[in-house]
Structures are given as C-alpha cells and as structure tokens.
C-alpha positions as CSV (number, residue, x, y, z in Angstrom):
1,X,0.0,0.0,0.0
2,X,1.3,3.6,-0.8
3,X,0.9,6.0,1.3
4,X,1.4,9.8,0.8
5,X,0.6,13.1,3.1
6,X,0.0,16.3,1.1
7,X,-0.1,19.7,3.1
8,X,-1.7,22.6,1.1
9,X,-0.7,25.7,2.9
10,X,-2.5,29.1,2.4
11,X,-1.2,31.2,-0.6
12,X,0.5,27.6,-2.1
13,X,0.5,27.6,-6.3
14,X,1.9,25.4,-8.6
15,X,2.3,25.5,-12.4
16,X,-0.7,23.5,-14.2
17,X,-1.3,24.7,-18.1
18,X,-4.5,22.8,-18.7
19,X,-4.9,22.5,-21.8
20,X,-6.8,19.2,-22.5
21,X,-10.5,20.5,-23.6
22,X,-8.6,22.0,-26.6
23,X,-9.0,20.1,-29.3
24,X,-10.2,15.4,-29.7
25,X,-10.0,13.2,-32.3
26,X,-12.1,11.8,-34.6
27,X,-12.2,9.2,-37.9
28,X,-12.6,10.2,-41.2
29,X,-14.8,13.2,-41.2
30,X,-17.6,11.1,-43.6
31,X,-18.2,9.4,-40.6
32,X,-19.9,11.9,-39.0
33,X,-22.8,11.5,-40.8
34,X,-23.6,8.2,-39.2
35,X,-26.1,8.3,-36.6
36,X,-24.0,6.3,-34.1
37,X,-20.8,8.8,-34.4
38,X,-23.7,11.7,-33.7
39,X,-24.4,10.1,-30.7
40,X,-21.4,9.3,-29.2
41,X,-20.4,12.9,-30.1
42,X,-23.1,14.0,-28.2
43,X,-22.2,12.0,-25.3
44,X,-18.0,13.1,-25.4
45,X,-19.8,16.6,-25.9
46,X,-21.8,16.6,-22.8
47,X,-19.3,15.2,-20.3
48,X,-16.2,16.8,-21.3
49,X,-17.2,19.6,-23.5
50,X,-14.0,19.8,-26.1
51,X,-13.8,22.8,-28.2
52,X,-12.1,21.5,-31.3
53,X,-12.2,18.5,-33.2
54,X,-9.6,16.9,-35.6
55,X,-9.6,14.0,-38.5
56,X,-8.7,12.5,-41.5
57,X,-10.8,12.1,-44.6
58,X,-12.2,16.3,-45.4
59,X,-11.2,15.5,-49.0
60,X,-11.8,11.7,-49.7
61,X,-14.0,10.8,-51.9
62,X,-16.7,9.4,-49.3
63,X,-17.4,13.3,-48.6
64,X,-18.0,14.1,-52.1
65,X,-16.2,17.5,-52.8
66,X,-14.0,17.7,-55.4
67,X,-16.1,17.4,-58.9
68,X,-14.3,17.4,-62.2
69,X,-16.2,16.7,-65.2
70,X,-16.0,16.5,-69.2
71,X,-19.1,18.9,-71.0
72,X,-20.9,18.3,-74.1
73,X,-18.0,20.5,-76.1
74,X,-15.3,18.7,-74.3
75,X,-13.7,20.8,-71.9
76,X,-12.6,19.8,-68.4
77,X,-14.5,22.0,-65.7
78,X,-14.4,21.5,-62.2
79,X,-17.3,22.1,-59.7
80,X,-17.2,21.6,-55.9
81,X,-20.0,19.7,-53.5
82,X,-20.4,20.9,-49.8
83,X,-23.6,19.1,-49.1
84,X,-22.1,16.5,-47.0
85,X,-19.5,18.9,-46.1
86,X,-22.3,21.1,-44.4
87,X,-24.4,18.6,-42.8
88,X,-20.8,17.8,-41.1
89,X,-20.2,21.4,-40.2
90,X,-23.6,21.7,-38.4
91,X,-23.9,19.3,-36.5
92,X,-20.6,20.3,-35.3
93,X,-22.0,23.6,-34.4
94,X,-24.8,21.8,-33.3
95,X,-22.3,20.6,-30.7
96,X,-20.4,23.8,-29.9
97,X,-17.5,22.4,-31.3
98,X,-15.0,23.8,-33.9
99,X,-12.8,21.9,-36.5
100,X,-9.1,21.9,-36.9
101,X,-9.3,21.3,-40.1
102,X,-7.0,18.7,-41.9
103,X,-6.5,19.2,-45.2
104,X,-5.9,16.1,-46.5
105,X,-6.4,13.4,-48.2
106,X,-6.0,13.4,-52.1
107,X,-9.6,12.7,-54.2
108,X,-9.0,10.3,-56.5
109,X,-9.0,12.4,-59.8
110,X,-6.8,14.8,-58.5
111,X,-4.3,12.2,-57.1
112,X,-0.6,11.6,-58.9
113,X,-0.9,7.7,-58.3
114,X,-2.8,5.2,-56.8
115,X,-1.6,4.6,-52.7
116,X,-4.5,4.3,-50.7
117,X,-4.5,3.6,-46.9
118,X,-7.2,2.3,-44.6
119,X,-10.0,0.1,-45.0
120,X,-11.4,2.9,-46.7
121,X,-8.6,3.8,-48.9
122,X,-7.7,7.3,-48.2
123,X,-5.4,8.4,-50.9
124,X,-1.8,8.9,-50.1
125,X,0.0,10.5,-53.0
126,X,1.0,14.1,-54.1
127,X,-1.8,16.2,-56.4
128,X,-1.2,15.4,-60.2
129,X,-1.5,19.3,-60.5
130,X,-0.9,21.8,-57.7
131,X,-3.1,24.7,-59.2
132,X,-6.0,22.3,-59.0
133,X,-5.1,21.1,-55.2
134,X,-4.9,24.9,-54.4
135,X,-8.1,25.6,-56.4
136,X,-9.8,23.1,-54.2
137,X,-8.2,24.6,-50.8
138,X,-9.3,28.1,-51.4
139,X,-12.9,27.2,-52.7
140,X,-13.7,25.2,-49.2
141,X,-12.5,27.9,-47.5
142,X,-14.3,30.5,-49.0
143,X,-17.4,28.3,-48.7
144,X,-17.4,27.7,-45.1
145,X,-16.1,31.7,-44.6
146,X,-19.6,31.9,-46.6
147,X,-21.6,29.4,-44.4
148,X,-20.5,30.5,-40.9
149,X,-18.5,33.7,-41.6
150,X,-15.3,34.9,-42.2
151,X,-14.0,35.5,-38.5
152,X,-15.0,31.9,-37.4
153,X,-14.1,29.8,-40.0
154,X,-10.5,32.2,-39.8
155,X,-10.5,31.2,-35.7
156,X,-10.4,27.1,-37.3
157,X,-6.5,26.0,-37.2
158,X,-5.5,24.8,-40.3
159,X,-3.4,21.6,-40.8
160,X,-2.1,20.6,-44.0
161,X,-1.9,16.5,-44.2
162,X,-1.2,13.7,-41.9
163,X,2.4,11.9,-40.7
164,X,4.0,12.8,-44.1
165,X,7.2,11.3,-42.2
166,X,5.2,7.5,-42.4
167,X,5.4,5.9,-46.2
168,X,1.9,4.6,-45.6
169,X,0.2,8.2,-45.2
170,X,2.4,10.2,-47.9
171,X,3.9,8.5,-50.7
172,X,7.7,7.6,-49.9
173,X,7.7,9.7,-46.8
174,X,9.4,12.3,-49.7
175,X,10.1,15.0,-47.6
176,X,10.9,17.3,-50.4
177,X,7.3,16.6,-51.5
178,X,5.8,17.1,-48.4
179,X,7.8,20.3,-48.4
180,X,6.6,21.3,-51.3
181,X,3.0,20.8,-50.7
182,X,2.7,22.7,-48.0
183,X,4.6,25.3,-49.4
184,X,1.8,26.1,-52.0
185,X,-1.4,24.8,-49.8
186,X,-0.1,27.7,-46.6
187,X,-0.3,30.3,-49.4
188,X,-3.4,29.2,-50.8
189,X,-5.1,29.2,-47.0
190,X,-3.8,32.6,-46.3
191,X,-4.7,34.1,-50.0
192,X,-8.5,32.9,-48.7
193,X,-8.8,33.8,-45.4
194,X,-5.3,35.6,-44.3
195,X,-6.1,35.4,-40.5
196,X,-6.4,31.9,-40.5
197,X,-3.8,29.8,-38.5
198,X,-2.2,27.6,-40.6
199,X,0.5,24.8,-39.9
200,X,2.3,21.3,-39.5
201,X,4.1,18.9,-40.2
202,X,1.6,17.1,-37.9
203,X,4.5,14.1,-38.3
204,X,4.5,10.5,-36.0
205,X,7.0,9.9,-33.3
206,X,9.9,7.9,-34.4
207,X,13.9,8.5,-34.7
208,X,12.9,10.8,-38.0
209,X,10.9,13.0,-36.4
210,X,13.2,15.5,-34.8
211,X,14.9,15.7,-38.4
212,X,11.3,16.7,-40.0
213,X,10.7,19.1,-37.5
214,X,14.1,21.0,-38.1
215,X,13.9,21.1,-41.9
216,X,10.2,21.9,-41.9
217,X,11.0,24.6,-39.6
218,X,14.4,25.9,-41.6
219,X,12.4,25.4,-45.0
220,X,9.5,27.8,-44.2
221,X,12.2,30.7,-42.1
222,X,14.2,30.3,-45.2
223,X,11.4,30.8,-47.9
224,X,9.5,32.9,-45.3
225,X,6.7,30.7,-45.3
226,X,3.1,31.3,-43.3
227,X,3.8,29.2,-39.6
228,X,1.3,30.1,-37.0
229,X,1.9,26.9,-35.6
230,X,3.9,23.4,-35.3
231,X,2.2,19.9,-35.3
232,X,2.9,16.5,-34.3
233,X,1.9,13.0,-32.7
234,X,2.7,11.1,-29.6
235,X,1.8,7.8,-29.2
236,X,3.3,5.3,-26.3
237,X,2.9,2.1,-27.6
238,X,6.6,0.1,-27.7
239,X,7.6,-3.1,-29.4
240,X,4.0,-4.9,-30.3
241,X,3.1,-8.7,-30.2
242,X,0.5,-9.6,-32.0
243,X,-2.3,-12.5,-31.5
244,X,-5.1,-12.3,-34.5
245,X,-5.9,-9.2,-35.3
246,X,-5.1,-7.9,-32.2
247,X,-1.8,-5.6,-30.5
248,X,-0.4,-5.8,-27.8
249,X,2.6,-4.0,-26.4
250,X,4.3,-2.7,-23.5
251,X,4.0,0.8,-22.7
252,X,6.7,3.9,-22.1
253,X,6.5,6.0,-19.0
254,X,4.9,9.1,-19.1
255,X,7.6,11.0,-18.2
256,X,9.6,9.5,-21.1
257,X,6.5,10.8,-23.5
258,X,6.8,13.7,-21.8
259,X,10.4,14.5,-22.3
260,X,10.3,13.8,-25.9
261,X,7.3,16.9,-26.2
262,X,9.7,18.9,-24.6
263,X,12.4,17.8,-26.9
264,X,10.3,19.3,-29.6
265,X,9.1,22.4,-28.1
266,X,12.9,23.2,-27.5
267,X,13.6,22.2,-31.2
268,X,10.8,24.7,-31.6
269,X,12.6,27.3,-29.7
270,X,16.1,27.0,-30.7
271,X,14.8,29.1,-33.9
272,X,14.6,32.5,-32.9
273,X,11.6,33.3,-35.5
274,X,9.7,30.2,-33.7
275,X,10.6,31.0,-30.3
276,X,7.4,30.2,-28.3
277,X,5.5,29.5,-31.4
278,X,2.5,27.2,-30.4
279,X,3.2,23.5,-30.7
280,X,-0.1,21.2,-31.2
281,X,0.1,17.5,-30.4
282,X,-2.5,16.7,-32.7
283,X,-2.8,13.2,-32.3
284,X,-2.1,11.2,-28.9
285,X,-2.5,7.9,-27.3
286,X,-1.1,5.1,-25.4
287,X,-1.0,2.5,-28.4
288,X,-1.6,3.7,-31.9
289,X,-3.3,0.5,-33.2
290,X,-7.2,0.4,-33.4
291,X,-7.3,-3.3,-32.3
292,X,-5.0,-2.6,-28.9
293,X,-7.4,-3.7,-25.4
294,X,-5.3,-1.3,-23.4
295,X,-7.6,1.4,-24.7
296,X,-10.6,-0.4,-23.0
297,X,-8.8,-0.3,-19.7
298,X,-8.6,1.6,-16.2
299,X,-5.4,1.3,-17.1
300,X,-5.7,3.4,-20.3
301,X,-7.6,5.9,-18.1
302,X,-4.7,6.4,-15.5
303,X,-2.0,6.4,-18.3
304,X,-4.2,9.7,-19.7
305,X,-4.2,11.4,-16.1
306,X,-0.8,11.5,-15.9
307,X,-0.5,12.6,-19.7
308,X,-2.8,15.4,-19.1
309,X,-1.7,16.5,-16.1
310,X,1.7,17.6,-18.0
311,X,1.3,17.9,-21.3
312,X,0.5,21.5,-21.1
313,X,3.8,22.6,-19.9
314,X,5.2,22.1,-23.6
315,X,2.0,22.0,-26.0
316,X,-1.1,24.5,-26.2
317,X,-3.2,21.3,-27.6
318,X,-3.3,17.9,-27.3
319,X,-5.8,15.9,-28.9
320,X,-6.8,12.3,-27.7
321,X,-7.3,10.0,-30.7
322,X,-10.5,9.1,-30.7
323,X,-13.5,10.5,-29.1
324,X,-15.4,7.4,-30.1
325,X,-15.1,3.9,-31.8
326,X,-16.8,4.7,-35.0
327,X,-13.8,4.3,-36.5
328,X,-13.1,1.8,-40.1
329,X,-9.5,2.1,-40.2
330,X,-8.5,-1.2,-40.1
331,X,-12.4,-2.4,-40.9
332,X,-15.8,-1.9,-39.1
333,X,-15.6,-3.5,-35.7
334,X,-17.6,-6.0,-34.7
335,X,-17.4,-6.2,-31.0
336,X,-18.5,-3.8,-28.3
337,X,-15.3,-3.7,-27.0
338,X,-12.2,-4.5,-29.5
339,X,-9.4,-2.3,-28.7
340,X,-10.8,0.5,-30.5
341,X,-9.6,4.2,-29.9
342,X,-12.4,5.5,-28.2
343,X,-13.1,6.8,-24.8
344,X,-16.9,5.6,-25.9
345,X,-17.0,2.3,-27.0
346,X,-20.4,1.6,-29.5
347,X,-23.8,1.6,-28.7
348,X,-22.6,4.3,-26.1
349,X,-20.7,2.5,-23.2
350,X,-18.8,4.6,-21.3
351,X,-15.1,3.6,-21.3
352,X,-13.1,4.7,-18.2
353,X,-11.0,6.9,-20.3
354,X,-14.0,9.3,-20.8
355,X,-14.0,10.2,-17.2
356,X,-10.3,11.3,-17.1
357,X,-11.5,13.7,-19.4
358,X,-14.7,14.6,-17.5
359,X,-12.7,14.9,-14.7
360,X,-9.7,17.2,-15.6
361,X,-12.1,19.3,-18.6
362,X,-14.5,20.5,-16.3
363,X,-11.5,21.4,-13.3
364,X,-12.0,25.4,-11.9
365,X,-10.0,27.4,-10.0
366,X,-6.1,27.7,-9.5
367,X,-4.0,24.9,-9.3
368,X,-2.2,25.0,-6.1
369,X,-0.2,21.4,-6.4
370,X,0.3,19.0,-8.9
371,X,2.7,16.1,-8.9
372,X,2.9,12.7,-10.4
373,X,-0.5,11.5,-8.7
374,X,-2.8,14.2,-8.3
375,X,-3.7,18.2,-9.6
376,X,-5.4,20.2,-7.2
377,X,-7.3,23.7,-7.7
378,X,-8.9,26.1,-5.1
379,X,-11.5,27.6,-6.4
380,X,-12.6,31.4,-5.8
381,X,-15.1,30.6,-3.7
382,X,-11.9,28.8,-1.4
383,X,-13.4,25.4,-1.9
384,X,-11.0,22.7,-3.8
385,X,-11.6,20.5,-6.2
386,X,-9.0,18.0,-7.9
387,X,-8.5,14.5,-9.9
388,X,-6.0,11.7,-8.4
389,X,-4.8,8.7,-10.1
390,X,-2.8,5.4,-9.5
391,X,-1.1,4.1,-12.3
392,X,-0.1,0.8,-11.7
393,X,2.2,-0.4,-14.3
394,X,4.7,-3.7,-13.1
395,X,3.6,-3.1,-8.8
396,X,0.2,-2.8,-8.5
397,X,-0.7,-1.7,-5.5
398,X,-3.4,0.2,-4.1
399,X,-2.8,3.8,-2.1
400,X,-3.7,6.1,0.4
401,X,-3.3,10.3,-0.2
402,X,-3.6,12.1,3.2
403,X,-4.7,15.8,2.2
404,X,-4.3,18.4,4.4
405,X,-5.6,22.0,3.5
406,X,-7.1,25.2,5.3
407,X,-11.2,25.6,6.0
408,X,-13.7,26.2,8.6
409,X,-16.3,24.7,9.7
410,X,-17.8,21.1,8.1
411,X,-16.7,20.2,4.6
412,X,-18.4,18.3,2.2
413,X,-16.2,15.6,0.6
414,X,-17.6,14.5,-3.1
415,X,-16.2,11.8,-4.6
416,X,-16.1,10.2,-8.2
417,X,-14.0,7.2,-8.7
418,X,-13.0,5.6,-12.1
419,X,-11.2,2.2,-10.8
420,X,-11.2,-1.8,-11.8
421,X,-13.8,-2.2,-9.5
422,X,-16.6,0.3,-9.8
423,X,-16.2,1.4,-13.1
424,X,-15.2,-1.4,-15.5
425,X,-17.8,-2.1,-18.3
426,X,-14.7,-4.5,-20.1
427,X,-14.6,-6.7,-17.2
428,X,-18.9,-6.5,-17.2
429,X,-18.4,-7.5,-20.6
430,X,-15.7,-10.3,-20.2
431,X,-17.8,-11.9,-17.0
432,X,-20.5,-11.8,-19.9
433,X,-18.7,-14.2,-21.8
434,X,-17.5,-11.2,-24.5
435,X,-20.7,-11.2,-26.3
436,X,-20.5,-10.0,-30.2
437,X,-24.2,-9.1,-29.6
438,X,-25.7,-7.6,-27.1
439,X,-29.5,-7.9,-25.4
440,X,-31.2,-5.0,-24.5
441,X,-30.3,-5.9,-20.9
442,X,-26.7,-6.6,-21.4
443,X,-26.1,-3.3,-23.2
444,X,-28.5,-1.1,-20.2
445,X,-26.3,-3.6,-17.8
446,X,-22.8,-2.1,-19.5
447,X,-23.8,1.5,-19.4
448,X,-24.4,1.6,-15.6
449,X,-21.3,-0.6,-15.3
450,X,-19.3,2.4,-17.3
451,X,-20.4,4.9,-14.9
452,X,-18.3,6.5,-12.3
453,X,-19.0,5.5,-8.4
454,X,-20.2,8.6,-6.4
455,X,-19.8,8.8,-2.5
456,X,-20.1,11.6,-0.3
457,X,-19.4,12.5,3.2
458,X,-18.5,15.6,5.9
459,X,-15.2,16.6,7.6
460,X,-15.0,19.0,10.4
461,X,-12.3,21.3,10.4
462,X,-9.8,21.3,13.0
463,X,-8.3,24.4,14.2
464,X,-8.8,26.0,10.6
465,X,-7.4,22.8,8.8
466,X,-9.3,19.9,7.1
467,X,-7.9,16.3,6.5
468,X,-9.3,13.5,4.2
469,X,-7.8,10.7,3.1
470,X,-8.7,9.6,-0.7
471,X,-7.9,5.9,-1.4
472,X,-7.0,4.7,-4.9
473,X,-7.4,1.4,-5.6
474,X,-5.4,0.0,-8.5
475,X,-5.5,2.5,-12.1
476,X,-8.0,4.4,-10.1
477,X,-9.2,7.8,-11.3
478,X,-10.7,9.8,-9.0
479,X,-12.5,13.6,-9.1
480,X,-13.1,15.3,-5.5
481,X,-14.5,18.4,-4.4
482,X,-14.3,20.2,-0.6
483,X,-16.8,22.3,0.2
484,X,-17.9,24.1,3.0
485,X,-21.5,23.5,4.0
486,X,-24.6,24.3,6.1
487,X,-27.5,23.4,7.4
488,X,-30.6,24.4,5.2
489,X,-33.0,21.8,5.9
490,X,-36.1,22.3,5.6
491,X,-38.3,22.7,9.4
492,X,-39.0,19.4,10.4
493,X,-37.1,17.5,8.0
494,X,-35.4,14.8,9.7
495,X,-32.5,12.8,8.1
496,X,-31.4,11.0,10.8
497,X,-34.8,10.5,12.5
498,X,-35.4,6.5,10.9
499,X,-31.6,5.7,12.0
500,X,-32.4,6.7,15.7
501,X,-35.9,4.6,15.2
502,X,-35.3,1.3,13.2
C-alpha cells in the first residue's frame, strides 16, 4: 500500500497549463454522418465539453467534394459539393464544437498515383497538379467563410496533411514533396482567409521525427513561409506482439512521453523566428493501433491522467485520438469492445478513459499542487476541487493520499472514482462471456457498469485545517470536491430520524 501526506498551505500555487478540452480526435470526417458517431459525439460533448475536433478524410472521396467533369464541347471544368460537407459542419455547431481542419487526403481524380491507406482507402500521394489542389483549398474555405462567416471559420486552425514522415500516409515519406506541398497549400489558406492559423508537419513519433521538424522549420524561415503553428503526434505504444488481429505492447512511461514533447518544443525554440510558437500535439494515445485492449482499460484511463496533467507545460493542444469507436480504419468493428480508440466504446458505453476527461475538462480554479499522482485547484469561492490517479504499471498496489488543506467549519467531501472495480464495463463484458451481440439488458447492464461510483461524506475542520484521506485502488481515477457547508434543511425534516428509530 502507498501511502502519501499532502499539506496545502494558504497562498500555495503550482504551475498546471491545462490545456486538454482543446482540441479530440475523430475518424474520417464522412463518418460523421452516421447516426451512431452523432451520438457518441453528443455524449463526449456533454461530459467533457472539447472545443475542437480533428480527423482525417475532409477531401476523400466518401465526402464528395472535389467534382471534375468532361461537358458536351469537351472541356474539363471543375465544380465543388459541400452538401455533406455542411451537414458535417452543423452538426458540429450543433455541438459547440470547432474543427481543426486537416487538409488532407487526395480525391481520386486529382491524385498523382494510386496509394491508398485504410479500409477505406484514403489516398496517399502528391496532387497530379498543384493549381487544381490549391483551387480546391481556397474554394472550401471560401465556402465555409460563406456558411459560418469569415471571423469563425479564420478562428479554425489549419493543418495541412497527416504523418507525411510514415510511407503509408504520404507516398515515400518524400520530404521534399511534403515540403513542397505545404509550401503552396499555406499560401493558398492565407490568399482565402489571411487570418487563419495555418501549420504542420503534424508528423508521428519515431527517430525521424526530430529531423522533419528542423527542416520543416528551416524550409519555411528560409522561404518565409506562413507558420502560426507546429504539429505532431505522440503515441506510447513500444515493441507490439501480435495475437489475431489484435496488438499488444508494453507501454513507455509518461515522463519519457513527456520528455520527448519537450524535446520538440525546445527544437521549436532554438529558432529565434519560432521561439514560443505554439506546438499542437494533434494526435495522442497510449497505443496507436485500433485493435489494442489497453484502450478499454482503467489502465488506459490512468496512463491519460498522468499525460494530461503535463502535457500543457510544452504543448497549447493535445488531442486524444479518438472520441469514439466509429472508426473503419483497419475495418468496421464487430465487437463492443475491441481495442478501438475510443473513450466511448459503440452503442454508447462509457469507457473509463472518458471520465479522465470529465474529470480534468470540467476542473476550476487555481491549481495550487500538482505532482505525479494528483492536480489540485482552489476555487474562488476557497473550496478545492481536484483529480487523483494510480497508475499501476509492473507493482500494482493500491494507495492512500492524506490531504491536508485550510477551512472552517464542516466540509463536504464528493467523490467520483473511475477504478477496476466500480467502473469497469470490459470486465462487465468479459464476466459476460464477451458477447459479439448484445441484449437489451446486457447493453442497459454495461452502461451503468461504465459509470463512475459517487460517494459523499462531511469533515470537520480542525483548528482551521481539514484532513481526508482519498484511497485509490489499483489504475484508479478519481475527481473530489471540498466544500464548506450548512445546514438548510427544511423545518422538520429529519435525516437522521429513521436511523435513531429502526
């Protein structure tokens, strides 16, 4: 058992940057028109509010934009097809959420060859003609300027393409290609809306990616280049085994995800024109397979508390890939729970990751500690409120925090708590004997099952100090709030009248 005292004194801060309601992930955007990805939206929406949302797929062909055609006297014309593009876009408003748009990938008839990625082939390879690509940038923009006005859609960052470092996502890796492209696409954003924030590389982690970064940042200084910001992934998934169609691997420590963002913010910095430039982690995760259990776990959920609670020293954005598990990379799933993504797994079960995000999302206040197990913020009001975790990675072992901080009178202690126990729909499911199919009372059993435990209780102060102990059990996740209270019962009302009479 661990056991650890915290002592908040008065006038105590601490340096937390949260910055994890930013921006989430998502599949391919054509997705969104599926009822199911609504809903689960709704749901992510509704417990953890994020204010952006990022994905592949704006210009596949599955969302219908790009429109070249032959007339009757032979000449090639282009036109351009927002109707799915809209329906998109307002449901996303519907949500109060925001893109950061990705432009990428290539529609078919504009492509230069034939790679395709994904279930759902998502071309891969450079445009066949660059005034055409640029055409096609500038005309979406100018459409949703149109649709939802110029000073939003200018307030949407702008991305151009996805790991162009990985051979899978852009032919070759060809960095001089990728250079290229995003050469031309940055001008064609800012010659359509010139206050919108455009960037990248938005490359994957790996032994190349500190060489991207430094070329992508010398090519744009040297050809003076529009840069509002710098992108790139972070995934924690090591050496994979594989069994079916399903990854596993072992998992790096947080801090060692963690000092490889702050390896590239100080790449970022070491170029005086980029010095403090905003760096967006636009794609994060512990494994970075679809099929991976880990992301069905407790243990996922306490590997994204400690991620969270760090992240914003070195990044203004850091986007948890996905939101849900609509999601056809690697093929339509065909389980409840699979490994997928998500912090919602389908046919809306909660996974435990969703709370981590409930939890630190919706924190108030100024943070007045913050170390490798717990964040805590007083609020104005001079109540506290805070999330605590216990990743157990090779000892797991449950622990005790003894917290310590200054009130008067009686305190209301509010607990949630996210741990294998209370909150565990994939062991529900297992003890169900994993079925593919659900009944109506399996599914309504695995909802409550994915729901955090709530418990309450009152401390008196002591000589203007208030102790409570929080215990974690193993990969727990829990959210607390001290209040002070008092009595407003209503006249006569007697709670403890049937405990002094039974």
């Amino acid at each position: 058992m661990k056991n650890i005292s915290i002592n908040i004194k008065h006038g105590d801060t601490a340096q937390f940057n949260n910055n994890a309601a930013f921006c989430v992930g998502t599949g391919r955007m054509g997705l969104a028109l599926q009822k199911e990805y609504q809903e689960q939206l709704a749901m992510a929406q509704a417990e953890a509010g994020f204010k952006h949302i990022r994905g592949h797929g704006l210009f596949c062909d599955d969302m219908a934009i790009y429109q070249p055609y032959t007339d009757a006297d032979g000449v090639e014309r282009v036109t351009y097809n927002f109707t799915y593009l809209d329906r998109v876009m307002d449901y996303y408003k519907e949500q109060g959420i925001k893109p950061f748009l990705e432009l990428g990938f290539m529609p078919e008839k504009l492509a230069s060859g034939t790679q395709t990625i994904f279930y759902w082939k998502g071309n891969t390879t450079p445009p066949k003609d660059d005034a055409a690509w640029c055409n096609l940038v500038k005309a979406t923009l100018h459409h949703l300027a149109e649709r939802y006005g110029e000073d939003e859609v200018s307030s949407w960052p702008c991305e151009v393409w996805n790991e162009p470092n990985l051979p899978g996502f852009w032919e070759n890796a060809d960095k001089e290609k990728y250079l290229h492209l995003y050469e031309v696409t940055s001008q064609a954003v800012k010659e359509a809306l010139p206050n919108m924030r455009v960037g990248g590389p938005a490359v994957c982690g790996g032994s190349t990616t500190p060489d991207w970064i430094r070329d992508f940042l010398t090519f744009c200084r040297d050809k003076k280049l529009p840069l509002d910001f710098v992108s790139r992934h972070a995934y924690m998934g090591e050496t994979p085994e594989r069994k079916g169609k399903y990854m596993y691997h072992t998992m790096r420590t947080v801090d060692d995800l963690y000092s490889e963002m702050k390896g590239t913010r100080e790449l970022i910095d070491s170029f005086p024109e980029y010095k403090g430039m905003e760096m967006h982690i636009t794609e994060f995760n512990t494994s970075y397979n679809p099929f991976c259990p880990i992301h069905d776990t407790n243990l996922n959920a306490a590997y994204i508390a400690g991620i969270l609670a760090c992240f914003g020293d070195v990044a203004a954005s850091y986007s948890y890939w996905t939101f849900g598990d609509v999601f056809e990379e690697a093929g339509v799933p065909v389980r409840p729970f699979h490994g997928g993504f998500g912090m919602i797994a389908n046919q809306l079960i909660a996974k435990p990751t969703l709370w981590t995000f409930a939890f630190f999302n919706n924190l108030k206040g100024e943070c007045v500690y913050r170390d490798e197990h717990m964040v805590l913020m007083r609020r104005k009001d001079g109540s506290y409120e805070g999330v605590a975790w216990n990743l157990c990675r090779e000892e797991r072992s449950e622990m005790n925090i003894d917290l310590n901080v200054p009130a008067e009178g009686t305190v209301g202690l509010l607990t949630r708590t996210v741990d294998e126990k209370c909150c565990n729909p994939l062991k529900a499911w297992h003890d169900m004997g994993e079925p593919a199919s659900l009944t109506n009372a399996q599914l309504d059993f695995l909802r409550k099952a994915g729901q955090p435990l709530c418990q309450s209780t009152n401390v008196d102060a002591d000589d203007g100090w208030v102790a409570v102990k929080l215990h974690l059990k193993e990969n727990a996740v829990v959210h607390f709030e001290l209040t002070s209270i008092s009595e407003e019962s209503d006249y006569g009302y007697d709670y403890h009248w049937y405990r002094k009479h039974s």
